[in-house]
N, C-alpha and C positions, 0 to 999 in steps of 0.2 A: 379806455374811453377817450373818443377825439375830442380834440377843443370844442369844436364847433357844436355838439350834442352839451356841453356844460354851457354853452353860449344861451341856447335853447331854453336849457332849463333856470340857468337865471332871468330871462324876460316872460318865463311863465312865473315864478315866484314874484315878481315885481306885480303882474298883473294883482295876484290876489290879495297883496298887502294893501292897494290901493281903496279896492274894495271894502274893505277892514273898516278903515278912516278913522286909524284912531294913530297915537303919536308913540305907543310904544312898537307900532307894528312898522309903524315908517322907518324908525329907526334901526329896526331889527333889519327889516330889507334893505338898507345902507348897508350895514354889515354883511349881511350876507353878499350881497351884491361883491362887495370889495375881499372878503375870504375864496368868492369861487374866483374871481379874476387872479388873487395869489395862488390858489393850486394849481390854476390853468397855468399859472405863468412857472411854478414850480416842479408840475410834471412833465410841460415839454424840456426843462433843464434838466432834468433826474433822466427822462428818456435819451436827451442827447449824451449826457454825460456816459450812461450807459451804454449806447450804443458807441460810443465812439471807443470806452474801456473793452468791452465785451466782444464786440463785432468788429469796431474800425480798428481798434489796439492804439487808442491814443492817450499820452498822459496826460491824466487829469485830476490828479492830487489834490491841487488848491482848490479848485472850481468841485467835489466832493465836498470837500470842509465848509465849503460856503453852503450850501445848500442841503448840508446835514444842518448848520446852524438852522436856515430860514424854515426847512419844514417842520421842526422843534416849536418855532415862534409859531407858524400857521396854527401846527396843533394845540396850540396853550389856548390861543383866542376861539378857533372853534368849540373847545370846552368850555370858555367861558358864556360863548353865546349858548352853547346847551344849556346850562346849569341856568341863565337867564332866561328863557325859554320856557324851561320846568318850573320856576319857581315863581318869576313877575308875571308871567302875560298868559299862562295857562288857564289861571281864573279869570282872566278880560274873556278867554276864546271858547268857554265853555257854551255861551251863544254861537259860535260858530266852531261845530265840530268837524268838519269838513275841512274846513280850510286848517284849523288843527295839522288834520292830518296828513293833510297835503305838504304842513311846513314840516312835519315831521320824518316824512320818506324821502323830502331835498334833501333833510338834514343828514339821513340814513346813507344816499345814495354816496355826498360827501365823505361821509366818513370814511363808506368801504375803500373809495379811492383813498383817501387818507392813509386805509390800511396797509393796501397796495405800496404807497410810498414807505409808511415804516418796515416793511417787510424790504424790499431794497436798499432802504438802509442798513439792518440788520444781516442782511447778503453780506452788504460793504464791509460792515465793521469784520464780519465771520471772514472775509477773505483779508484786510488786513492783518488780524493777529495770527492767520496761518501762515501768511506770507515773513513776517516780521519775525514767529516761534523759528519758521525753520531756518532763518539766516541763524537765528540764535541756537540751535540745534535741541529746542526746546520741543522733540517731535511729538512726544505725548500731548502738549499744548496745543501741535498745530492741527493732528491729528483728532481731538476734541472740536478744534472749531471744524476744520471741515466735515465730521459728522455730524454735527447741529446747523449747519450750513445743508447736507443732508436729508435733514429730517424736517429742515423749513421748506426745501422744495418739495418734498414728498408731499404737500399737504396742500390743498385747492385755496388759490390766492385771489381768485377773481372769480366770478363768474360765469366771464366771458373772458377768463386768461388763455382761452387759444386764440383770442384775435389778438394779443398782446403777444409777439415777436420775442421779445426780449425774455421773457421767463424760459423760451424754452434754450436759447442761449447761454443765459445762467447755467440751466443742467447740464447741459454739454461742459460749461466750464466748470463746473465743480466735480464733475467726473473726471475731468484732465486732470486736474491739479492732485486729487485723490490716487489713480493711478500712478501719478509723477511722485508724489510720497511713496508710495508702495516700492515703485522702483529703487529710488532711492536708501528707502531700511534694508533692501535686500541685497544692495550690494553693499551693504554696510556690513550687512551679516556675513556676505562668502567674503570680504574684506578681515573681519575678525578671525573666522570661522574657517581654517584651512584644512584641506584633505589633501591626503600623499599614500598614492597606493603604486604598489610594483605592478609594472608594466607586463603582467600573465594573466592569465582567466583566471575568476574567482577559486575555482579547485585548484589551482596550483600555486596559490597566493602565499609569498615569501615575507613581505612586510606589509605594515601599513603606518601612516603616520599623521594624527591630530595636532594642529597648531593653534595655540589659542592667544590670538595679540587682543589678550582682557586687561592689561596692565594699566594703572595710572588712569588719564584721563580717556581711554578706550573704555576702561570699563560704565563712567555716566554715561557716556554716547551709545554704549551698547544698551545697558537700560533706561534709557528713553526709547531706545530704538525698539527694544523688547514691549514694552510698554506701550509704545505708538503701534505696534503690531497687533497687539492684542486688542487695543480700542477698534481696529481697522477689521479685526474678522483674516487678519493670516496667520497670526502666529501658530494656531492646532498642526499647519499645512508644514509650516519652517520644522517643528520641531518631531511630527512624521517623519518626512525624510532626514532628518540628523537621526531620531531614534533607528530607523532601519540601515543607517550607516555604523553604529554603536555597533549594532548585532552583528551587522556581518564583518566589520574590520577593528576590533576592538575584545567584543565579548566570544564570537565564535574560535578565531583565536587562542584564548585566553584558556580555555577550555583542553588545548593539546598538552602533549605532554613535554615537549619540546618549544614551547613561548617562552620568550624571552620579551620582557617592559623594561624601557628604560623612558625616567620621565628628568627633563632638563628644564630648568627655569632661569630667567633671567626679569630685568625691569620693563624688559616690552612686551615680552611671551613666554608661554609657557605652552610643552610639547611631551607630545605619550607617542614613543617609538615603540610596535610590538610589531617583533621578527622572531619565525619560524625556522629550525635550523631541519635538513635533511628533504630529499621526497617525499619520505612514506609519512605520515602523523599516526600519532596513538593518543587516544584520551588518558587526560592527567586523572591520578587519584582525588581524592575528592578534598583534600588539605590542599594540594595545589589549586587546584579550581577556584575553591575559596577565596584563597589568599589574591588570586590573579584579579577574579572579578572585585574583590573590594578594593584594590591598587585601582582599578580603572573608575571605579564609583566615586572614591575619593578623589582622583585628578580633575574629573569631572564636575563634580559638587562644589570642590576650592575654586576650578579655575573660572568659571561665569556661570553655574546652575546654577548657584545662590540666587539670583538674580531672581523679582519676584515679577508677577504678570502685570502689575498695575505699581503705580509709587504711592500709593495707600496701603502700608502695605499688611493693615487689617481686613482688607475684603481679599487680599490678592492671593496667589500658590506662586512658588518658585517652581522653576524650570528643572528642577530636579525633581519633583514630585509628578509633574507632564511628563518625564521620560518616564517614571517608574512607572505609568498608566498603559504608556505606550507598550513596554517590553517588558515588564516583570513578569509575568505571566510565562512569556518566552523564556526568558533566563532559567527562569524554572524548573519547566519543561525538559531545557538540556540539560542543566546539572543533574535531574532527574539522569534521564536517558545516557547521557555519555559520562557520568564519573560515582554515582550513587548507585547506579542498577549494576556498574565492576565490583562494586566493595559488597554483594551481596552476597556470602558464604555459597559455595557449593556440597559443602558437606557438614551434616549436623552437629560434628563436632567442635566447627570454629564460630555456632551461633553464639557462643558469648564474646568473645573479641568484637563483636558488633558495637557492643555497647560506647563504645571512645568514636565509634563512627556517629551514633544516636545523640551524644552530648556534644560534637562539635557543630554537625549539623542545624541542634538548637540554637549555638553560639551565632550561627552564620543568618539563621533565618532572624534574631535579635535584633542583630545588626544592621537590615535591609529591613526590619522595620522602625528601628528609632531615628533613620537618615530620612527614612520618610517613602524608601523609593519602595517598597513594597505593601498592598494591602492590607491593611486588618484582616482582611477573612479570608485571605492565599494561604492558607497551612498546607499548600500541597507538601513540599518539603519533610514536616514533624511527623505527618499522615504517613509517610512513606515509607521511612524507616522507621518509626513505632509498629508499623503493620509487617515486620521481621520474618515471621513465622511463616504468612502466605507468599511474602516475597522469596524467602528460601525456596518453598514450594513449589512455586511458579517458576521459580531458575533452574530448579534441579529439575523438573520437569522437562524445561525447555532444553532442556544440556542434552539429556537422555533421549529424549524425540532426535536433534539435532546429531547427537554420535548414532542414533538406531538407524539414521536416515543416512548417514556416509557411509555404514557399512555396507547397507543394502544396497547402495550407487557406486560399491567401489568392487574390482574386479574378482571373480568368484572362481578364478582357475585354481587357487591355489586351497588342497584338499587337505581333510584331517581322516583319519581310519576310525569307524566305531566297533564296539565290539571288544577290542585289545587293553581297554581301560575300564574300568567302571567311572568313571570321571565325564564319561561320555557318552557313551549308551545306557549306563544303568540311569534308573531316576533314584534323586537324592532320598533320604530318609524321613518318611513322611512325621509329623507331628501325632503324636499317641490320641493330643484331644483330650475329652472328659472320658474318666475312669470309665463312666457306665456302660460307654461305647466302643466298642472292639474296633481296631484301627485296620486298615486295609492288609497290613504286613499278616496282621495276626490273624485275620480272616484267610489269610492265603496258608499258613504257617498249617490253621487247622482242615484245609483243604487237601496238604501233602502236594502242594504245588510244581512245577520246577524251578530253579533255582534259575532258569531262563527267562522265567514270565513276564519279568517287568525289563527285560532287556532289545533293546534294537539288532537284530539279525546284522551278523558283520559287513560292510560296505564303507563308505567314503562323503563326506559332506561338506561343502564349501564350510573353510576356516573362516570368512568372515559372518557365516550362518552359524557359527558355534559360537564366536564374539558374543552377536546379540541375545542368543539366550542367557550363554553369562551374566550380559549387563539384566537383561532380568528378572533373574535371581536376585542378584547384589541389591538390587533396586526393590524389591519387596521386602530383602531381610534388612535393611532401610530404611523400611515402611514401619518393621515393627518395631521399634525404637524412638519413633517420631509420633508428635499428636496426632490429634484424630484427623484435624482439617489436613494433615499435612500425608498421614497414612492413605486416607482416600484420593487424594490428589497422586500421591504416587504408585497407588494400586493404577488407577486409569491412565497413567503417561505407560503403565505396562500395557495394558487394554490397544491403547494407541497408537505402540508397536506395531504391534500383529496387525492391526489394522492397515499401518503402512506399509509393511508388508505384502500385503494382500493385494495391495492399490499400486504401488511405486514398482516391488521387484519384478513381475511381469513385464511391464511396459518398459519398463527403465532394461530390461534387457532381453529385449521380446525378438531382437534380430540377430543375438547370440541363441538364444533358445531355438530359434526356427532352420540357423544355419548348422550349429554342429552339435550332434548327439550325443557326445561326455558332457556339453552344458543340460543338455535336454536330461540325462539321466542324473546331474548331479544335481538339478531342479525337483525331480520328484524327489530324492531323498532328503536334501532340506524341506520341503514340506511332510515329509514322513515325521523327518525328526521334530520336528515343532509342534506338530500332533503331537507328537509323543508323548512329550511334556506337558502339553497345557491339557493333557487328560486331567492329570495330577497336579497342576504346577497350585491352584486355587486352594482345593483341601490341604497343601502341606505348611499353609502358613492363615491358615483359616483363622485359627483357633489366638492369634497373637494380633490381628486386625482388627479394629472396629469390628461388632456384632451387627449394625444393620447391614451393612456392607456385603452385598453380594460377591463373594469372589471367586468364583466358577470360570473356566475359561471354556469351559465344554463346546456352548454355541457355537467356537470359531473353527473347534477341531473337523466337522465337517468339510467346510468351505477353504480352510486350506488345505483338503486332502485332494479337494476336487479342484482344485486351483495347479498341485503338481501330477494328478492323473492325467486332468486334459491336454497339459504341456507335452506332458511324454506320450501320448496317446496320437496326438499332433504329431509328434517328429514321427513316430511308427509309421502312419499315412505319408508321411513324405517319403520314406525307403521304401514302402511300398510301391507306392509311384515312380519311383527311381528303378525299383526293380522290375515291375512288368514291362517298364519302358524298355530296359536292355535283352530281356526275354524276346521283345517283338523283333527285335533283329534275325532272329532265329528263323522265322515264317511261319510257323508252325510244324518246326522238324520233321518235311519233307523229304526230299531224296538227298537226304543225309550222304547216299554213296557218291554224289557230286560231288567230285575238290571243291570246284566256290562253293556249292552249298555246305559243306561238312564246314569250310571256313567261317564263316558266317554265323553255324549254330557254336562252332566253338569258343568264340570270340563273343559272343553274347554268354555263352557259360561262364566264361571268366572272369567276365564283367559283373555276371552276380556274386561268384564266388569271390571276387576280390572285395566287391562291398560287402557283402557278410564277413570274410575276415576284419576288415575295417570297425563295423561294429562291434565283433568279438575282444579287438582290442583295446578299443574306448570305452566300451560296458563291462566287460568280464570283470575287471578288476575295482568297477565302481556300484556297480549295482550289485545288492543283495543276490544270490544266488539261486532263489527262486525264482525271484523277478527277473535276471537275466535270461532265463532258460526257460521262461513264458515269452518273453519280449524275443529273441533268438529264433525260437522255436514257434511265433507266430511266422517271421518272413520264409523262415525255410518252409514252411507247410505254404506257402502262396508260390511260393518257389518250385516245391515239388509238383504241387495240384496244378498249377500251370503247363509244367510240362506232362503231364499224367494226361491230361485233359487234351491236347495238342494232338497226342501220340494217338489215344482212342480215336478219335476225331477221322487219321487219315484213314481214305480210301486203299491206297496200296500200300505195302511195305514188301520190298523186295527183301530179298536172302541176305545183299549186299547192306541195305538200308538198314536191316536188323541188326547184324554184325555193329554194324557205327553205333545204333540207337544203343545197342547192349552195353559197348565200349564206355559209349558218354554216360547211362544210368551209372557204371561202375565207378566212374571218374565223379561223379556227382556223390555216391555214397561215401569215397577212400574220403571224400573233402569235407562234408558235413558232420562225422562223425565225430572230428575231434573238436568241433563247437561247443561238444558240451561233455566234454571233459575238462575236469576243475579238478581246482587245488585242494578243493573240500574235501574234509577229512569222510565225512557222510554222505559224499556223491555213491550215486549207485551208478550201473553201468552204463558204458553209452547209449547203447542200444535201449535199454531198457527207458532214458531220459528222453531219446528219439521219439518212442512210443508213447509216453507219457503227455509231450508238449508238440509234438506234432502228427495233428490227428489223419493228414492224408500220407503217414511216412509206412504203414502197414501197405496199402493199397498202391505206392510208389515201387516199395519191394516187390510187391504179388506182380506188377506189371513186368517189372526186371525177368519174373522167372518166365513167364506166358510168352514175351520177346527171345528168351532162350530155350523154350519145354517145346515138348511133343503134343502132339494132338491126344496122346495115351497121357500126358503128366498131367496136361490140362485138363482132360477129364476125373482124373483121378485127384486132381485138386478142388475142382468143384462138388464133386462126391456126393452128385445129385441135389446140391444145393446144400449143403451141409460142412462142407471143405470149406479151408482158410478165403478159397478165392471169391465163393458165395457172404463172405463177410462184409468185402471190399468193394467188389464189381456185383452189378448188376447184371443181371439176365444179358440185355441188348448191349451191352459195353462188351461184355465179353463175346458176342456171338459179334461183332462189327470189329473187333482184335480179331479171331479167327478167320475171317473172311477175306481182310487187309495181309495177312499173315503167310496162310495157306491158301493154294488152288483149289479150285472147284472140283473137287473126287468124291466119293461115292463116301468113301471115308469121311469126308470133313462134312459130307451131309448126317453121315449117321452123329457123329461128334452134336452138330449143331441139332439133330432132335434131341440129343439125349438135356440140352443145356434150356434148363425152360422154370 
């Protein structure tokens, strides 16, 4: 408000007192009269004095003090003319209410500005004692007045205080100052508060090192400074980032197995050296752990944690209780995961030794709560190892998945023989059951069964596919021995097996499988074999498991059978393809009596016969003996049938061309035959297995003799449709062979009516 408007408004108040005409009204406008000219004269000196502190930056100490006094005095006498006001001349004005209240909204408008001026005082005094606390390093003090200093500006002082300049100046300056504190505690605190890390990336961190200069008169300075932080709204922010330096260069640490603390104290400082010895780390057992982390809790707690958030120190928390909020939970966590989840037995016979792990554990979680720095209601810790049994569970579990999973991912060249052991091909001895019910043996026993029946036909099975059925076994007769939570749990990590089996071994070697055919044949018999077993593997330990407990493995024996069918099924189509392709080189065994051309069919002959032997000696000895003499005796039937098919086919075959084609069928028969001769004690003959498994090997022969017989053999082998050759060849096959064969004579016409 300008002078010149309070000017105004005292010669309108003059006016109505006049009016009045009475002697205590005269008097009162005297007074009033002589109070506004002192405020007028009092707020252009408050306004310069402040402009010249706030805006010009002039000192003005003395001339403050003075007119803190005079507007003191102003306001005492304005109270008194109120109170005189209210109580003598209220009842004169009752005739005149109007003018009443006229003198009452001068009086009001007065004050406000009145107000205006205590409130600039109260600015003054709030920046004196912040100014004066913090030479004294009384920061909590200084910190108090400027946030009531704060919270005076925050609040609407005028009216019309946006035309008033100076308020908004004030703000400005009490945010400097506020900030200028802030700065200040905080290099107080990385002053106290030193970090020392070796100069590598976090992952390869060798030492680390906390220096704490809390000693002597560091330590008041620090708690004012803590204190002054917390009134100001930064300390949560300070003690964040120390908590996430705790954790990672202090507690993570502390945690290996290979940490070394060393803590050194003197009268100024005090200092936690922890260094890591080696590259590699391993997680410490969980006594060390312990012990590590409460050495760092205790250096911490002694050396400045104590320290409380306010210096009241009934409403306040120490700085040890802030971090526990921060990281306890964390700390937790790891101890959990890297030194409690090691000490978890893997086998059921060491779950009582648990118990010294359970009792100190208690001891530890005690401890981290009567310091303060851990929860009331965090029992993640007692929760963990009290719940033993699932925790076993869950490890042996996981152990079991984890070794079923490196088997399956590790190399499957190296082979076991079934058959020559009962250890191996036979399945183990199934469980009898309840009396009432006849057990499969004995259901076989009265059957007069062979002594064969439950056995795997002799062949070869990757050693690491015999590993995992082992584990199992082992791991069901495991199962019954163990609770019920615990039996079920390890009935399905077997379940889970097979499972990944089914998912992982294909893929995981699906460019061995598709490249070479002793992986491809020793893939179906690992799935032969694992059927095998899990026909049976369920009922043989039924009857010792949990009774709701399904334990049937039946469902899967399907889907891994059809898992190593289709593998080996796959490579057949690929030799296949391999093999016609070397056939075409031939042209379709044309004028064979060519040198090039007889070159050319020869040199694709050998090309099949060399990869048939190829398979001969990657299979014979790994696949079952049926199986290889289906699988063998499919590509030679594609083999033979291709060239069968080739020969019918030509138009001419000379005398010369015969001769060759005769030569090559012979050379093709001397080589295929001994395919399928075996070591088997119960092989029948070759010839006879030729027939068996290769169904164009009849009609391959019959063609050999028709390339070397008479026009008299060949009819006498047709034998009007009745002879071996009518078995083989068709009517038109053989009438398109004799025509190709023999010339056009009177004879090869009678020949060809009689062939119908």
């Amino acid at each position: 408000m300008h002078v010149c408007q309070f000017g105004a408004m005292t010669s309108f108040v003059t006016e109505i007192l006049v009016t009045a005409g009475q002697m205590e009204k005269e008097e009162i406008r005297s007074q009033l009269e002589a109070l506004a000219k002192r405020i007028d004269q009092t707020k252009m000196d408050i306004y310069e004095l402040t402009a010249n502190k706030y805006v010009d930056f002039c000192p003005t100490y003395d001339m403050t003090r003075d007119l803190t006094f005079r507007s003191k005095t102003v306001s005492s006498e304005i109270e008194a003319v109120k109170e005189r006001i209210e109580t003598e001349i209220r009842g004169q004005l009752n005739v005149s209410t109007g003018e009443f209240q006229f003198l009452k909204q001068s009086l009001q408008e007065l004050t406000s500005v009145l107000a205006v001026l205590k409130a600039f005082v109260k600015l003054q005094d709030c920046f004196d004692e912040a100014s004066s606390a913090i030479e004294n390093k009384q920061y909590s003090k200084a910190a108090a007045a400027l946030l009531s200093m704060k919270d005076l500006l925050s609040q609407p002082l005028h009216a019309k205080e946006h035309e008033i300049k100076i308020i908004s100046a004030l703000r400005t300056e009490c945010m400097v100052q506020q900030q200028s504190l802030i700065a200040l505690l905080s290099d107080l605190w990385k002053e106290d508060i030193v970090w020392a890390v070796s100069d590598v990336s976090p992952a390869d961190l060798k030492w680390s090192e906390l220096k704490l200069l809390t000693c002597g008169d560091n330590a008041t300075i620090l708690q004012e400074a803590v204190a002054a932080m917390n009134i100001l709204g930064v300390l949560d922010p300070k003690i964040k980032a120390f908590s996430e330096k705790v954790l990672k260069y202090l507690i993570t640490p502390a945690l290996q197995k290979d940490c070394e603390l060393k803590v050194k104290s003197s009268k100024q400082a005090s200092t936690l050296h922890v260094a890591l010895k080696g590259s590699e780390h391993h997680s410490a057992d969980h006594e060390t752990a312990f012990k590590n982390i409460n050495s760092v809790l205790e250096f911490l707690s002694s050396s400045f944690m104590y320290m409380s958030t306010d210096n009241d120190k009934k409403s306040s928390v120490t700085l040890f209780e802030m971090l526990g909020r921060e990281i306890s939970a964390t700390v937790v966590d790891m101890v959990v995961k890297n030194c409690l989840s090691m000490a978890i037995p893997s086998n059921s016979k060491d779950l009582d030794q648990f118990d010294s792990v359970v009792c100190k554990t208690e001891g530890f979680q005690k401890l981290l709560l009567d310091c303060n720095f851990l929860q009331k209601d965090n029992t993640a810790l007692i929760s963990y190892v009290q719940n033993v049994n699932v925790l076993f569970a869950n490890k042996k579990c996981q152990d079991i998945i984890e070794q079923a999973r490196a088997l399956m991912t590790s190399e499957i060249h190296d082979t076991i023989a079934l058959g020559e052991g009962k250890q191996h091909g036979e399945l183990p001895q199934l469980d009898s059951g309840p009396k009432s019910k006849k057990t499969a043996l004995e259901m076989c026993c009265e059957m007069e069964l062979s002594e064969e029946t439950f056995k795997l036909p002799r062949c070869r099975i990757s050693l690491t596919i015999n590993k995992v059925m082992e584990l199992a076994y082992e791991t069901l007769h495991e199962a019954t021995g163990s609770s019920v939570q615990c039996a079920i749990q390890l009935f399905y990590a077997v379940r889970n097996m097979f499972e990944i089996f089914c998912s992982v071994f294909p893929i995981y070697h699906k460019h061995n499988l598709e490249t070479l055919p002793q992986l491809a044949a020793l893939h179906h018999n690992n799935c032969m074999f694992i059927a095998h077993h899990l026909m049976t593997l369920g009922h043989q330990f039924k009857s010792k498991l949990p009774p709701a407990l399904n334990t049937t493995f039946l469902d899967m024996v399907p889907k891994i059978r059809r898992i190593g069918t289709e593998s080996f099924i796959h490579q057949m189509n690929l030799q296949k393809e391999q093999l016609l392709e070397y056939l075409h080189g031939a042209d379709g065994f044309a004028n064979v009596a060519d040198n090039e051309r007889l070159f050319a069919v020869e040199r694709a002959i050998k090309q099949v016969l060399h990869l048939l032997n190829h398979l001969q000696n990657v299979w014979q000895d790994v696949l079952p003996i049926s199986v290889y003499r289906k699988a063998i005796g499919m590509l030679v039937n594609v083999f033979v049938e291709e060239i069968t098919e080739s020969i019918i086919a030509l138009e001419d075959i000379s005398s010369d061309d015969a001769r060759q084609l005769s030569l090559i069928l012979s050379g093709v028969v001397g080589k295929v035959g001994p395919m399928f001769d075996t070591t088997d004690e119960k092989a029948s003959n070759a010839d006879v297995e030729l027939q068996r498994n290769v169904p164009n090997w009849r009609k391959f022969k019959e063609l050999q003799l028709v390339i070397n017989g008479s026009l008299h053999e060949i009819v006498d082998r047709w034998a009007e449709k009745k002879g071996p050759l009518a078995d083989v060849f068709s009517a038109n096959e053989l009438k398109q062979l004799i025509r190709a064969l023999f010339q056009n004579t009177d004879r090869r016409a009678a020949v060809l009516a009689k062939i119908r």
